[in-house]
Residue, then its C-alpha position, 0 to 999 in steps of 0.5 A: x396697297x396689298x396685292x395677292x396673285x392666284x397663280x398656280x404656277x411658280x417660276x421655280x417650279x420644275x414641273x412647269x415654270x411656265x410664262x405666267x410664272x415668269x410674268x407674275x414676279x416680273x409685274x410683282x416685283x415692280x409693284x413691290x419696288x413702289x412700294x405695294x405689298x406682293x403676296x402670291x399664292x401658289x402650288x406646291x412642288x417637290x422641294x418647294x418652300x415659302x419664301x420671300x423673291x424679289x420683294x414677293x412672298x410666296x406661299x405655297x399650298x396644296x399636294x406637291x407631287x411629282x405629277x403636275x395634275x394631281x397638283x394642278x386639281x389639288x390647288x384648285x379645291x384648296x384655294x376656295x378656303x385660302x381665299x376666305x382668309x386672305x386680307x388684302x386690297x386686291x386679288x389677282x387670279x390668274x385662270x388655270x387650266x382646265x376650267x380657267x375660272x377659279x370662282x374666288x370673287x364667290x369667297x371673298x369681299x376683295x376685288x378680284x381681277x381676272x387674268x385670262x392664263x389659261x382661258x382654254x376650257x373648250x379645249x381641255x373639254x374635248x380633250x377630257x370629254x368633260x365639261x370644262x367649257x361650262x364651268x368656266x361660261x358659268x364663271x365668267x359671268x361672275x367676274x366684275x374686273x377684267x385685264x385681257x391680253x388681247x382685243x380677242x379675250x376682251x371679246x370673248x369674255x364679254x359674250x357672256x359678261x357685257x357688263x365686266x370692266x376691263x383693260x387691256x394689258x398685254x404682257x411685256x418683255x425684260x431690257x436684256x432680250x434688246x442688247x441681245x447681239x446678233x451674229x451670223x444665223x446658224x440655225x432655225x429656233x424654237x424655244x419652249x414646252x415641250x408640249x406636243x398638243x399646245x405648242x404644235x412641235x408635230x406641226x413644226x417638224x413636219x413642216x420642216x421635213x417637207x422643206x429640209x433639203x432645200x434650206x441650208x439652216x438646221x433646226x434646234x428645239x431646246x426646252x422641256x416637257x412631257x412630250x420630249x420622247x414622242x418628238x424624238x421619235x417622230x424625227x427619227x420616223x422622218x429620218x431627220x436626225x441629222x437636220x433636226x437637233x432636240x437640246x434641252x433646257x436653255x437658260x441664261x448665256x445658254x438660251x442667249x447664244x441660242x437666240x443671238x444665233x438664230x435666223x429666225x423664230x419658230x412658233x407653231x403653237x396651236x393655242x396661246x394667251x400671249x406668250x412671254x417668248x414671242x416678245x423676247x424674240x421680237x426683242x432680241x431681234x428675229x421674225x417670228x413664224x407661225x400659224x394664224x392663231x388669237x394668241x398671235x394677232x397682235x403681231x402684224x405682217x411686218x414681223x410675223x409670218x403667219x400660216x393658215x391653222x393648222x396647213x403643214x405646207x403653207x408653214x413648210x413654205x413660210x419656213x423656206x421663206x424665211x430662209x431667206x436671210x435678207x428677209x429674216x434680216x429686215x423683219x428682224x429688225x422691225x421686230x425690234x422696234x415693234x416689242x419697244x411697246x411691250x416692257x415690263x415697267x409699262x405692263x406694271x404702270x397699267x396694273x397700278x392704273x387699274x387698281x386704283x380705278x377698282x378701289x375708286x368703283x368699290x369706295x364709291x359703293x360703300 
């Protein structure tokens, strides 16, 4: 079976790397390894090359500049014209910010599945003040295959679609994060973009000054972004500096040590599909703290605590809670039994399993 991925984004790509990224070559290579053909269709970056990673082939199209927008809507007016020229038996388009939908099924007589990456287009629509969130209703009721993360996304697009088929994949999680040791907590952990709007780092500082002299673990935020200068500056407006440490990237025995000493998770995202880091987490053994979102309702009491969106003294509170090192303990270790659920073998059987469902409905048409 050939298997083409619509993914903008690149895990290599040093403007973004984001999860989907991250999930496309973890699914992709497994796929390949049974011995099904991987193609990704991808954007250019600075320095990008088509390549052949992990048994994927990735080829890149598009501008390939140093702003990651101009990229993002050049690969969005491209793609249409790759599409009709694909062969395959399988499409995967995974939807991109800010429309969500890409429209390929309109272009193509493959299959095309819908992966909900970005499936935020009111958002984007009141950030930009157009209407993103039109285009992408209008989509969606052009789509015939479905693989939501969530019981939320399942939902939201069968409001408009009530004849999609669909099955819900959740993302999954690499074998390493659960051999992850862990050693006496040195600090709180937040791990991720710095993206000021999306992740809610304003919610996460604030939170955290409100409670800084009464819990004994300083907080570490490691990443990159575009955000990094206005989070900087908002530490040193609190005057916590001392307390609040912002690192950087974190990869590898970098991003390991980090996590192996860590009380538990920040996660103050305001919006999410379903994050990759939250399950690593959950794997390497720590709690999670966040905000009552979609993008975290599959995680439960017994290892989240959620606070009400977005309510800055509620998450202040949850952080002091969870400071409690007995506490963070006993989550930590239900959250790894919890992500047991959520490995990539078993995301990848799931994928198998529903395309070949799709090539059985679309052989029974013909």
């Amino acid at each position: 079976m050939k298997i083409i991925f619509l993914d903008f984004d690149d895990y290599r790509n040093p403007l973004l790397g984001a999860g989907q990224a991250k999930a496309t070559l973890e699914v992709g290579s497994r796929l390949a390894r049974r011995g099904n053909t991987i193609e990704v269709i991808t954007s250019r970056y600075p320095g990008s090359k088509n390549r052949i990673d992990n048994g994927i082939f990735y080829h890149h199209i598009g501008l390939g500049s140093n702003n990651i927008r101009l990229n993002n809507a050049c690969y969005i007016l491209c793609l249409p014209w790759y599409v009709t020229r694909l062969k395959g038996h399988i499409i995967i388009e995974c939807f991109t910010a800010p429309i969500s939908t890409l429209f390929s099924q309109l272009f193509t007589s493959i299959p095309v599945v819908g992966l909900p990456t970005s499936f935020e287009a009111d958002r984007f629509s009141k950030l930009y003040k157009l209407p993103f969130d039109q285009i992408e209703k209008l989509g969606l009721k052009t789509y015939k295959y479905f693989l939501p993360y969530t019981k939320h996304f399942d939902n939201k697009i069968k409001r408009y679609n009530p004849k999609v088929i669909s099955k819900i994949v959740p993302e999954g999680v690499g074998d390493e994060f659960f051999s992850y040791p862990i050693k006496e907590p040195k600090h709180i952990l937040f791990i991720g973009r710095y993206d000021i709007e999306q992740k809610g780092l304003d919610l996460l500082i604030k939170a955290y000054a409100k409670v800084a002299n009464k819990i004994h673990y300083p907080l570490v935020i490691a990443g990159h972004g575009p955000d990094e200068m206005k989070m900087r500056a908002l530490v040193g407006r609190l005057h916590m500096n001392d307390r609040i440490t912002i690192l950087g990237s974190a990869f590898g025995d970098k991003k390991k040590k980090l996590m192996s000493e860590a009380l538990f998770i920040a996660f103050p995202s305001r919006h999410e599909g379903f994050s990759l880091f939250s399950l690593e987490a959950l794997a390497s053994g720590h709690a999670l703290a966040g905000f009552n979102i979609p993008g975290l309702s599959w995680a439960n009491n017994d290892i989240a605590y959620k606070a009400k969106s977005f309510d800055i003294d509620e998450y202040a509170l949850i952080l002091k809670k969870l400071c409690n090192k007995t506490v963070a303990e006993r989550m930590g270790k239900k959250a790894r039994v919890f992500a047991r659920k959520y490995t990539w073998n078993r995301v990848a059987d799931l994928f198998e399993t529903f395309f070949d469902h799709v090539l059985k409905i679309e052989e029974s048409i013909l």
